[in-house]
FIROGU-423542 format. One record per residue (C-alpha): z negated, x negated, y negated; residue in one letter; residue number from 1. Coordinates in Angstrom, 3 decimals. Example, Ala and Ser with C-alpha at 12.3 -4.5 7.8 and 13.67 -1.06 7.14 Angstrom:
// residues 2
+----------+----------+----------+----+-----+
:       c3 :       c1 :       c2 : aa :   i :
+----------+----------+----------+----+-----+
:   -7.800 :  -12.300 :    4.500 :  A :   1 :
:   -7.140 :  -13.670 :    1.060 :  S :   2 :
+----------+----------+----------+----+-----+
This chain:
// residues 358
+----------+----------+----------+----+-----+
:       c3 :       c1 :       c2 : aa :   i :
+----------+----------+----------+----+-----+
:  -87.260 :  -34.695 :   61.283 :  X :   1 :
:  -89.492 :  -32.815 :   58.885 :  X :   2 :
:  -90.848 :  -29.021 :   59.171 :  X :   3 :
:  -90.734 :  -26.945 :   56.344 :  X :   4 :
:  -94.758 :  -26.981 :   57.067 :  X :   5 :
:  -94.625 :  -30.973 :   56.077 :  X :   6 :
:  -95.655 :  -32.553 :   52.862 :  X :   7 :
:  -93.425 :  -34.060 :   50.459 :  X :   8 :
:  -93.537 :  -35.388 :   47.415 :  X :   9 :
:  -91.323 :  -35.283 :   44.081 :  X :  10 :
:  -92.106 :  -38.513 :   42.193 :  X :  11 :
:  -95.934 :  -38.713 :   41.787 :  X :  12 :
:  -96.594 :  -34.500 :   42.807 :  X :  13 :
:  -97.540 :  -33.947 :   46.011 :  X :  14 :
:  -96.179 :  -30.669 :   47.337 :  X :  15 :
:  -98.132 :  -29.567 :   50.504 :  X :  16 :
:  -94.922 :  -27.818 :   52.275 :  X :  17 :
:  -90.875 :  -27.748 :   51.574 :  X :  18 :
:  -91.040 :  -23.824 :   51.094 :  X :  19 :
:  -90.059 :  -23.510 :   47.450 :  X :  20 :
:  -90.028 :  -20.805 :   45.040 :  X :  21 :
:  -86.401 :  -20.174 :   43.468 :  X :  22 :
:  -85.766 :  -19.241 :   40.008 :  X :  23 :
:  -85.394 :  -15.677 :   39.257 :  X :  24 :
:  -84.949 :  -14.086 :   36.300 :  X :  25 :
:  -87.803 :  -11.120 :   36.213 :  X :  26 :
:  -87.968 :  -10.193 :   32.416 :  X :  27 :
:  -91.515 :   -9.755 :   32.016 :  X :  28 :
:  -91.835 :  -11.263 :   27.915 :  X :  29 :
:  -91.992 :   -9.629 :   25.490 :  X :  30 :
:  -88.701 :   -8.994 :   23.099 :  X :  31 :
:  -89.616 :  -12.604 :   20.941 :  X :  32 :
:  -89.401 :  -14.373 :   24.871 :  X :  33 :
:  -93.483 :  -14.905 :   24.719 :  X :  34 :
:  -94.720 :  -14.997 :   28.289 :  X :  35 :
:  -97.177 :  -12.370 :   29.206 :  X :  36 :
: -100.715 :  -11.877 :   31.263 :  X :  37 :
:  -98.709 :  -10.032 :   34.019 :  X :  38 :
:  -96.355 :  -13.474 :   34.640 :  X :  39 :
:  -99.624 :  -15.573 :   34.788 :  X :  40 :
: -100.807 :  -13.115 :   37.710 :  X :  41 :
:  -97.260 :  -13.319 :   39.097 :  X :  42 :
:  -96.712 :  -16.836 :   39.449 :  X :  43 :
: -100.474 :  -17.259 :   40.736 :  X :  44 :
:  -99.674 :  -15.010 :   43.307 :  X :  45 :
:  -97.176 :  -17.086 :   44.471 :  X :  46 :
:  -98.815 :  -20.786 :   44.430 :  X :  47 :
:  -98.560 :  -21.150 :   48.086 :  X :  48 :
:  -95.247 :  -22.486 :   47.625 :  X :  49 :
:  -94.911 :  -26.257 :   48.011 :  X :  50 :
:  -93.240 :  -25.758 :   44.551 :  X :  51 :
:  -92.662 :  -23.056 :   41.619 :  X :  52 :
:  -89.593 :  -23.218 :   39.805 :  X :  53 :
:  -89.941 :  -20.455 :   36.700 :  X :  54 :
:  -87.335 :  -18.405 :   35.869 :  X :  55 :
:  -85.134 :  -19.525 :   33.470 :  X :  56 :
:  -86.481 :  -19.972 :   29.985 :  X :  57 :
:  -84.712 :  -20.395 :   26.638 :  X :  58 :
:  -84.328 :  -23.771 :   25.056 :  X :  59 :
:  -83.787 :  -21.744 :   21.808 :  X :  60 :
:  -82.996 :  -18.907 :   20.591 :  X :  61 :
:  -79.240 :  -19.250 :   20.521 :  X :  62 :
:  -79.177 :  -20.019 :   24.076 :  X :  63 :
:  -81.114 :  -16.974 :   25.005 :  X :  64 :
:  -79.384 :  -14.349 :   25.902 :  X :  65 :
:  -81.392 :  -12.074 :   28.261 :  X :  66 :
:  -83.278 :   -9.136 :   27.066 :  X :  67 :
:  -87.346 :  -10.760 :   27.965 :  X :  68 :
:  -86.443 :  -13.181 :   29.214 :  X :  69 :
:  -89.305 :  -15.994 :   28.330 :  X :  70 :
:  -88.338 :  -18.596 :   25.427 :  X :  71 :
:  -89.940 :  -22.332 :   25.415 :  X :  72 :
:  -88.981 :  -23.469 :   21.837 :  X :  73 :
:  -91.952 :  -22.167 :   19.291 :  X :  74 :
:  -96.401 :  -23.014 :   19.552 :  X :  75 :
:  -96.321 :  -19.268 :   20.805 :  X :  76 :
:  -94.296 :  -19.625 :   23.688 :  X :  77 :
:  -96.270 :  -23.098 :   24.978 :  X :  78 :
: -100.006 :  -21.231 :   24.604 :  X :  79 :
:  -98.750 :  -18.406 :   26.728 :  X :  80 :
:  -97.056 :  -20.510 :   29.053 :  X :  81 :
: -100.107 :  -22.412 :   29.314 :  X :  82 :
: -101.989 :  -19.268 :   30.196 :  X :  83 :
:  -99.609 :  -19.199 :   33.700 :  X :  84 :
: -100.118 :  -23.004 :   34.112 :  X :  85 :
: -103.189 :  -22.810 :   34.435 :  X :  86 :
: -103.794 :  -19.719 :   36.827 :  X :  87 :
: -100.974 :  -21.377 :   39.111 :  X :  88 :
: -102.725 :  -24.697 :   39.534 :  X :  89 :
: -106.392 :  -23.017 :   39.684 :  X :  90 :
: -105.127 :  -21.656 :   42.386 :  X :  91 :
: -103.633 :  -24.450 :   43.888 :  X :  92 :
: -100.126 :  -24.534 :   42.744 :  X :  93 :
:  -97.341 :  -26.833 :   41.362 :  X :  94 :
:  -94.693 :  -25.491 :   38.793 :  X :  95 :
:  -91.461 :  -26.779 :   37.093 :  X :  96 :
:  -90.274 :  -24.940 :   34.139 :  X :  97 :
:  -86.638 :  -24.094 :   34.364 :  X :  98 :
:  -84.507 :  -24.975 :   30.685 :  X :  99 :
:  -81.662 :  -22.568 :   30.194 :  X : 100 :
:  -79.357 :  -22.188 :   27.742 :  X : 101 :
:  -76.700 :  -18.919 :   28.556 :  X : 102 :
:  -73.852 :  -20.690 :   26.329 :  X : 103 :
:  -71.047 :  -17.962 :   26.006 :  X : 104 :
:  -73.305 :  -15.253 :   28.156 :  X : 105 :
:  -75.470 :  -14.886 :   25.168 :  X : 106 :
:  -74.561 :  -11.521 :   23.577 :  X : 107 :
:  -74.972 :  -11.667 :   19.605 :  X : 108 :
:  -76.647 :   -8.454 :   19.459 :  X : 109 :
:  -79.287 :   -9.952 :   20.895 :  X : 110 :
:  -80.087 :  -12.116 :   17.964 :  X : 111 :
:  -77.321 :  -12.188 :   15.479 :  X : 112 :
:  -75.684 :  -15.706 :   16.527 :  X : 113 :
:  -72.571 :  -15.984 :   18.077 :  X : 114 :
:  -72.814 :  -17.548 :   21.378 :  X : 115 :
:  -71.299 :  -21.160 :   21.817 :  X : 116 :
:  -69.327 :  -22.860 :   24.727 :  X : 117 :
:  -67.321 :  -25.948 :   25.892 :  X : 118 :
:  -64.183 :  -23.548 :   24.580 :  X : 119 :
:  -63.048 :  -20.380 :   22.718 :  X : 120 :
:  -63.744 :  -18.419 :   26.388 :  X : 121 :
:  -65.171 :  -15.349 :   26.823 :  X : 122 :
:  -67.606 :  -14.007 :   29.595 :  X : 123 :
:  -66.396 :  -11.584 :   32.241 :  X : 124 :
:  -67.595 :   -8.322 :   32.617 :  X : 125 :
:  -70.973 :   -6.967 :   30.449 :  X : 126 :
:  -73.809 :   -8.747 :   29.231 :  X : 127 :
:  -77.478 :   -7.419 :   29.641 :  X : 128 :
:  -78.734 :   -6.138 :   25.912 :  X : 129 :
:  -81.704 :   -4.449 :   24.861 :  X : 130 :
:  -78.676 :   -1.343 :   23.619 :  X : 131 :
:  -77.840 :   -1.558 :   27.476 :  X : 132 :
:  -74.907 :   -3.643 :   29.143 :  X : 133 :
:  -72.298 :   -4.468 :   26.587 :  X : 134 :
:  -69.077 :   -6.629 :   26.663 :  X : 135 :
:  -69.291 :  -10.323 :   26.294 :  X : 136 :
:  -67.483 :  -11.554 :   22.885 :  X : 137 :
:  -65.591 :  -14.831 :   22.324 :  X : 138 :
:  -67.277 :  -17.842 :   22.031 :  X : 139 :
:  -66.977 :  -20.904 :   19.712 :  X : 140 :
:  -66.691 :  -24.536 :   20.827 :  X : 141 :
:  -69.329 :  -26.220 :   20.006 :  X : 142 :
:  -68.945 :  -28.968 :   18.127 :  X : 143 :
:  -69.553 :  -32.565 :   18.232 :  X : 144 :
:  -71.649 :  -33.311 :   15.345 :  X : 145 :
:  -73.377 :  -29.988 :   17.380 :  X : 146 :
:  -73.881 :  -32.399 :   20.641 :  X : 147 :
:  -77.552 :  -34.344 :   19.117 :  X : 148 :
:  -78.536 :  -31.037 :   18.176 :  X : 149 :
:  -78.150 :  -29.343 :   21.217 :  X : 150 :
:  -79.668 :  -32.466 :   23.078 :  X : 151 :
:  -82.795 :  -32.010 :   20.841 :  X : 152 :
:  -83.190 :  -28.629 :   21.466 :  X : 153 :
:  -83.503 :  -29.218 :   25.448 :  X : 154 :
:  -85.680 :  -32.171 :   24.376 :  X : 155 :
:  -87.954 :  -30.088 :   22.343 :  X : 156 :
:  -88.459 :  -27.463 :   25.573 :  X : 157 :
:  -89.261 :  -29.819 :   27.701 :  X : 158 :
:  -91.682 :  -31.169 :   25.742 :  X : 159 :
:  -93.405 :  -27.945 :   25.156 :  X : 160 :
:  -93.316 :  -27.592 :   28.550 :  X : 161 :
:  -95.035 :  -30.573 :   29.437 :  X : 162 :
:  -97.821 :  -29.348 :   26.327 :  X : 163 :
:  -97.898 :  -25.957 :   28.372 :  X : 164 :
:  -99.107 :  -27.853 :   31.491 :  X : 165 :
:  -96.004 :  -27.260 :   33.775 :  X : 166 :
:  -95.761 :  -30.424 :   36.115 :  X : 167 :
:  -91.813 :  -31.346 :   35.369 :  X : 168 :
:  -89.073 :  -29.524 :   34.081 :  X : 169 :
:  -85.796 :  -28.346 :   35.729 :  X : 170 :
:  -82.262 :  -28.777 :   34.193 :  X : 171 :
:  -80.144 :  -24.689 :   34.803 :  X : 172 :
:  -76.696 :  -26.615 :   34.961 :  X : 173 :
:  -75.396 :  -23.676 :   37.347 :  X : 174 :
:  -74.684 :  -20.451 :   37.797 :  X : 175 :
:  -71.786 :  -20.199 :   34.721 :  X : 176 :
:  -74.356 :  -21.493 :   31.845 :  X : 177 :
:  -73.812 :  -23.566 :   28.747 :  X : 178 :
:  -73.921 :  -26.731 :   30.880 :  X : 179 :
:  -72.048 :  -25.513 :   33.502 :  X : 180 :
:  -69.592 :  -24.722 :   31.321 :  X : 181 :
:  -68.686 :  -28.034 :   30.236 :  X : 182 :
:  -68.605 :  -28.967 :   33.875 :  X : 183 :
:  -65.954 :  -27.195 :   35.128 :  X : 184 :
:  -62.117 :  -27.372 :   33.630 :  X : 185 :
:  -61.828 :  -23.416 :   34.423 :  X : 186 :
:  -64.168 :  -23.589 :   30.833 :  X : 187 :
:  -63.601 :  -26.677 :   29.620 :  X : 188 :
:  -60.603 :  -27.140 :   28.028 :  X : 189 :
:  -61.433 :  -29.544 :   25.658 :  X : 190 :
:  -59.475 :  -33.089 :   24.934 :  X : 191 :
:  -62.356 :  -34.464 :   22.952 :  X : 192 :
:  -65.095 :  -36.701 :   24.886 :  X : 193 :
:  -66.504 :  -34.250 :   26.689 :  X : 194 :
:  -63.308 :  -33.055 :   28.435 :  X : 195 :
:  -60.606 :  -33.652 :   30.227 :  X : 196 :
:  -61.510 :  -35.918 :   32.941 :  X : 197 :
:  -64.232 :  -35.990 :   35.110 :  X : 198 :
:  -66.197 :  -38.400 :   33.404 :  X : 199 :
:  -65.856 :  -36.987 :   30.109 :  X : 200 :
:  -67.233 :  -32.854 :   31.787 :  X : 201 :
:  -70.019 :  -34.513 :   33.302 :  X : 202 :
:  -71.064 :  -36.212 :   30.188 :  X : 203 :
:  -73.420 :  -34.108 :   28.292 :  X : 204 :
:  -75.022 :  -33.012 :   31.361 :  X : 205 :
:  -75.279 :  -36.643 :   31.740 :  X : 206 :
:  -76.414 :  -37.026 :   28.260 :  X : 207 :
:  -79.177 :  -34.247 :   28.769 :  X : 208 :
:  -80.963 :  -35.334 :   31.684 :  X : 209 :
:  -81.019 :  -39.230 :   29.962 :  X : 210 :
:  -82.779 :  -37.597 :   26.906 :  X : 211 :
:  -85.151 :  -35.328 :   29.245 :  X : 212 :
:  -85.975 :  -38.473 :   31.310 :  X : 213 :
:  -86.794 :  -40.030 :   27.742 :  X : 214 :
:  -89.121 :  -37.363 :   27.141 :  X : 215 :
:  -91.064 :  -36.464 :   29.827 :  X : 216 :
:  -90.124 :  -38.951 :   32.487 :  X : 217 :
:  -87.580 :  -39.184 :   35.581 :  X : 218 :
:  -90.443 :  -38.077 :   37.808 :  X : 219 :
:  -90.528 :  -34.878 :   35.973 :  X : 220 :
:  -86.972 :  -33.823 :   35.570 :  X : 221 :
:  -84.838 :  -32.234 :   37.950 :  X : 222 :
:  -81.614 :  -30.739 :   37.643 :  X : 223 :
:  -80.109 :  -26.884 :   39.469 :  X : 224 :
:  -76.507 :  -26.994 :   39.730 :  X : 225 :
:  -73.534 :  -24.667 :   41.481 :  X : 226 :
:  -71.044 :  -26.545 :   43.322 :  X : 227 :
:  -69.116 :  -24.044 :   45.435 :  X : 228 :
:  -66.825 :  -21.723 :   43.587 :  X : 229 :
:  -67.090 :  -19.007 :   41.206 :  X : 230 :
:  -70.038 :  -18.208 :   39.243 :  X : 231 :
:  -69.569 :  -15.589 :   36.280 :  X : 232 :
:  -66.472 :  -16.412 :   35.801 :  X : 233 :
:  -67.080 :  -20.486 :   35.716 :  X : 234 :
:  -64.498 :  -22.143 :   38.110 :  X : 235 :
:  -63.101 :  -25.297 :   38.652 :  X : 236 :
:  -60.150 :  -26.423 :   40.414 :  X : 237 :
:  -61.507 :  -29.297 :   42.707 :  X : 238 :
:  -64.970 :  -29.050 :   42.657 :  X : 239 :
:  -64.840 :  -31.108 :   45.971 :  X : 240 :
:  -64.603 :  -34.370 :   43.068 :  X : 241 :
:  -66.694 :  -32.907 :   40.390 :  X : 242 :
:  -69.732 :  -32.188 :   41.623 :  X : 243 :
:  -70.139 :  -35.682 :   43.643 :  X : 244 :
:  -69.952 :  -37.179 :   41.007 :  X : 245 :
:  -72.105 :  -35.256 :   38.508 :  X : 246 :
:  -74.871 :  -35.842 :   41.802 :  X : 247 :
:  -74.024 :  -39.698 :   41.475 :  X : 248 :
:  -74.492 :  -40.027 :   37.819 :  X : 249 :
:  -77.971 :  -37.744 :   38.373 :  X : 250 :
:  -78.791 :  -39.837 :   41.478 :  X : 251 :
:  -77.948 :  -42.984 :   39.381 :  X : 252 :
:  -80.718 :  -41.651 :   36.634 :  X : 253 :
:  -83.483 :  -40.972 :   39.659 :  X : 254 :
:  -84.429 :  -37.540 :   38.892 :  X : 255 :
:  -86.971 :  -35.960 :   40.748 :  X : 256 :
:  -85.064 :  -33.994 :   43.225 :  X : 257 :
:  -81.573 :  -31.660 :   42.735 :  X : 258 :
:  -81.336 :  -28.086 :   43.837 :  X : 259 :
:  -78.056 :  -26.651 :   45.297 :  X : 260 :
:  -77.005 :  -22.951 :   44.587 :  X : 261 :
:  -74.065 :  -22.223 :   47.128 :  X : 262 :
:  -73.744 :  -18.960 :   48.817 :  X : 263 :
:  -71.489 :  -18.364 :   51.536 :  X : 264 :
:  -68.803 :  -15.414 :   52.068 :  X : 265 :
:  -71.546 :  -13.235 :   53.032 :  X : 266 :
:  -73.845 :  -14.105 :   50.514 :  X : 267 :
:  -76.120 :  -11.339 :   49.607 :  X : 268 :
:  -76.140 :  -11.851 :   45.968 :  X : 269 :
:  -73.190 :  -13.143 :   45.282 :  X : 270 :
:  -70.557 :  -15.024 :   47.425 :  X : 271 :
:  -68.176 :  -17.722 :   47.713 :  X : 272 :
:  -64.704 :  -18.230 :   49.738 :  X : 273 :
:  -65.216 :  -22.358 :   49.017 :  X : 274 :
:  -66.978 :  -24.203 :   51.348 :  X : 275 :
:  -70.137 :  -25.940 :   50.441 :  X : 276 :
:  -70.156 :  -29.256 :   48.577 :  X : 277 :
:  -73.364 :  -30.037 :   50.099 :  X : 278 :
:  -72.915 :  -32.076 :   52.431 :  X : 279 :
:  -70.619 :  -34.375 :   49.896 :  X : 280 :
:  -73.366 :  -34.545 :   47.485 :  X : 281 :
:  -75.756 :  -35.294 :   50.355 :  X : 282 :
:  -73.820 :  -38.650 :   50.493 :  X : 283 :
:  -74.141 :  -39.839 :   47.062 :  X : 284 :
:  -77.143 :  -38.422 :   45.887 :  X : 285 :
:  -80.033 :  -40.121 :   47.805 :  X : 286 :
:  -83.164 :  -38.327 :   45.994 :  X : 287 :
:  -84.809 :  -35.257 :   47.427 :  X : 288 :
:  -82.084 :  -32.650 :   47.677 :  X : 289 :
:  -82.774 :  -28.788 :   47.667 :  X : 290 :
:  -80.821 :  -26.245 :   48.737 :  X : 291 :
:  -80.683 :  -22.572 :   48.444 :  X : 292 :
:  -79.020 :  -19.045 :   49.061 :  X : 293 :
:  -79.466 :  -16.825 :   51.863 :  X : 294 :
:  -81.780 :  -19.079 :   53.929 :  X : 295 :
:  -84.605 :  -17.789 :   56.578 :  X : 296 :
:  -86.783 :  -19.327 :   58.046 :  X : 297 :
:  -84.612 :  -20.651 :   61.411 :  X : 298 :
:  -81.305 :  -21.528 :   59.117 :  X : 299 :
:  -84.022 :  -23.505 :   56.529 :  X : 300 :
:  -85.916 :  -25.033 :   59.333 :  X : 301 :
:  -81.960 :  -25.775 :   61.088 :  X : 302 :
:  -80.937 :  -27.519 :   57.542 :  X : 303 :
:  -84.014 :  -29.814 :   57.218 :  X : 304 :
:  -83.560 :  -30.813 :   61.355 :  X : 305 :
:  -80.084 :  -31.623 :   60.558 :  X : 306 :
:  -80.966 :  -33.793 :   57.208 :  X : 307 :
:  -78.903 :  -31.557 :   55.137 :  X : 308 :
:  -82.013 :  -30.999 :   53.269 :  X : 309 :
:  -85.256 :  -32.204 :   52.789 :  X : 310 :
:  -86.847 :  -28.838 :   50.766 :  X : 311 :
:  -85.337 :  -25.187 :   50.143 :  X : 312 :
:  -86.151 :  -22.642 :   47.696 :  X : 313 :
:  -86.402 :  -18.901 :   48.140 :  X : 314 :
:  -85.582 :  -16.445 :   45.943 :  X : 315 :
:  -86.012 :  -13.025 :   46.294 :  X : 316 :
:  -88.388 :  -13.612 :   49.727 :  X : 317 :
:  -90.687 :  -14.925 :   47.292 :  X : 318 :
:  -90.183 :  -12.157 :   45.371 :  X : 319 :
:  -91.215 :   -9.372 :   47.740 :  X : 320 :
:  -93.444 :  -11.849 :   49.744 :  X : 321 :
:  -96.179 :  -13.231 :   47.887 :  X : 322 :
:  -97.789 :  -15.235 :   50.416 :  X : 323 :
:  -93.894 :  -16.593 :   52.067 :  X : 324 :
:  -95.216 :  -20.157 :   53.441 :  X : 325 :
:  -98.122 :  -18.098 :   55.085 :  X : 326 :
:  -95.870 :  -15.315 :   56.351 :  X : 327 :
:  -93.720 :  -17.630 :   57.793 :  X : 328 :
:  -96.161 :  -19.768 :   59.625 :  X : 329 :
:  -97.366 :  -17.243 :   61.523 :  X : 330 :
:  -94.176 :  -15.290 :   62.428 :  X : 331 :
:  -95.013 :  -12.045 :   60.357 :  X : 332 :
:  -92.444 :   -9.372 :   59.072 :  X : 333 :
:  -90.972 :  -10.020 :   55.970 :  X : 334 :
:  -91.872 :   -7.299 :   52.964 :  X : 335 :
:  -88.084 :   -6.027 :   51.521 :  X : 336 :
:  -87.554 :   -6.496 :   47.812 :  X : 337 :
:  -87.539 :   -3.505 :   45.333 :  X : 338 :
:  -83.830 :   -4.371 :   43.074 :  X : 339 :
:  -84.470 :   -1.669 :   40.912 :  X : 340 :
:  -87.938 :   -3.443 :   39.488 :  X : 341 :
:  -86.034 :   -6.688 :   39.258 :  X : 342 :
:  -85.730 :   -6.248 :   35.276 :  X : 343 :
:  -88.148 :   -3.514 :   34.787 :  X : 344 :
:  -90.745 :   -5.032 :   32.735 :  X : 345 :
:  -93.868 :   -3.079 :   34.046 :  X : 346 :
:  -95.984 :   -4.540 :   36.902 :  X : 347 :
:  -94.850 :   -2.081 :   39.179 :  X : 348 :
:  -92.206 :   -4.618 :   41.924 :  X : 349 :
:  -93.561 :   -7.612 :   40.220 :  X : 350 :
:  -97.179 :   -8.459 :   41.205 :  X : 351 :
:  -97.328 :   -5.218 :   43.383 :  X : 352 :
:  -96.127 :   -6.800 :   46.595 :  X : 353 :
:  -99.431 :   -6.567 :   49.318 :  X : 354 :
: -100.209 :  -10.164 :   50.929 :  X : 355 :
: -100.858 :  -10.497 :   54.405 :  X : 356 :
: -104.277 :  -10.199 :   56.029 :  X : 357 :
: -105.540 :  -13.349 :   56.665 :  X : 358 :
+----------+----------+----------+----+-----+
């Protein structure tokens, strides 16, 4: 079985270990979502990992609905991006652009567009705004002359992304966001074609990752989802038959590899009561699977030895430890991460974090 020191490779990128870099939101753009000189230095820092996976990174502006967060949809945004591209792979690195769109999480104030959804639902709790956390308002359904529209817009960001110089391109259907949304029937309560049944919520995720292959190639598109339980306020009721099958129909399509979000009852951020739908996806989906939440190095090396996995990402290790794959080679102590310079936009907890000597 494989180390998490062993190659591996995602259509035709060869990433030198299986110690991936998670997504994490960090918002470090500026207030129009345009990258910045300080992310460039950030994900350099980082290029160890077998693979980057950006933060998440708006499709458009009204699926953007964190306060700088970056945006991936105007010339501006790609000759920034291209600005962290290129530090990331002079220094050795491979990176995947995550494509987000918040769906009803986006907070008009934001931008002055109501958000949009599967169904007339509304977010629990407060939504991050540049006025401070504010209640989440009712979203519309979007509709289906709305569908090509939307599909263009997540065509459009990946191929700036591709112009930008990221390697591939990564599919945020987790975590309670737009696509997400039409997953699960806790969200969904459409009767149209994209809900109901099974087949009809997994259809425009289906439907998204066709037109992304179309634009940038299978070997370059990969897809995040959240299978077990809860996620800001997203639920569905047996997720032990949805999410199989959405991993069929993506395994079916031969995207580049799937990453798993599931955290367990004592998840540190976040946690779940369901058990993992992991090891039912593991059956049907026969690509390169990733998973994530809460791993260290023994329970990561433990997943790969058992074939549960064959890569997992780290979040907020990466975070706090710049230089993770080297760290964990040679047994050092783990640096803690700061939370209270998660979303403060200075450089201070974001490209701060000492390396180890070599």
């Amino acid at each position: 079985m494989p180390t998490l020191f062993d190659p591996i490779n995602i259509g035709r990128l060869a990433c030198p270990n299986r110690i991936w870099m998670a997504p994490l939101t960090r918002g470090r753009s500026t207030r129009d979502h345009v990258p910045t000189e300080l992310m460039a230095t950030y994900y350099a820092q980082r290029a160890s990992a077998g693979l980057i996976i950006t933060e998440a990174t708006g499709i458009s502006v009204e699926g953007s609905g964190w306060p700088y967060a970056g945006g991936l949809w105007g010339a501006e945004h790609v000759a920034h991006w291209k600005t962290a591209t290129d530090a990331v792979h002079r220094a050795g690195g491979r990176i995947f652009a995550q494509l987000w769109h918040m769906g009803r999480l986006v907070h008009p104030s934001l931008h002055g567009v109501q958000p949009v959804s599967a169904s007339a639902t509304t977010g629990p709790g407060k939504a991050h705004t540049y006025e401070g956390k504010q209640p989440y308002v009712e979203a519309r359904p979007l509709g289906l002359d709305e569908i090509p529209r939307l599909i263009g817009d997540y065509v459009t960001a990946a191929r700036n992304a591709i112009q930008a110089g990221f390697d591939g391109v990564q599919l945020h259907a987790a975590n309670g966001y737009l696509i997400d949304q039409f997953l699960r029937d806790g969200s969904n309560h459409r009767s149209d074609a994209y809900g109901g049944l099974i087949e009809n919520r997994i259809r425009l995720l289906r439907e998204v990752v066709q037109a992304l292959i179309g634009a940038v190639g299978a070997e370059r598109t990969a897809v995040r989802l959240s299978p077990n339980g809860d996620s800001q306020g997203v639920d569905d009721s047996h997720q032990e038959a949805l999410f199989p099958a959405a991993a069929a129909a993506l395994d079916a399509l031969g995207i580049a590899f799937l990453e798993l979000r599931e955290p367990g009852p004592g998840g540190t951020f976040g946690k779940s009561e369901r058990p993992p739908v992991a090891p039912l996806i593991r059956k049907v989906f026969k690509g390169v699977l990733v998973l994530n939440s809460d791993y260290d190095l023994a329970s990561a090396q433990a997943a790969l030895a058992a074939g549960a996995a064959d890569a997992i990402t780290f979040g907020r290790k990466f975070l706090a430890n710049p230089d993770l794959p080297y760290r964990f080679a040679h047994g050092l102590a783990l640096a803690a991460d700061d939370p209270k310079t998660w979303y403060s936009q200075g450089a201070e907890g974001y490209i701060t974090y000492p390396v180890a000597a070599a």
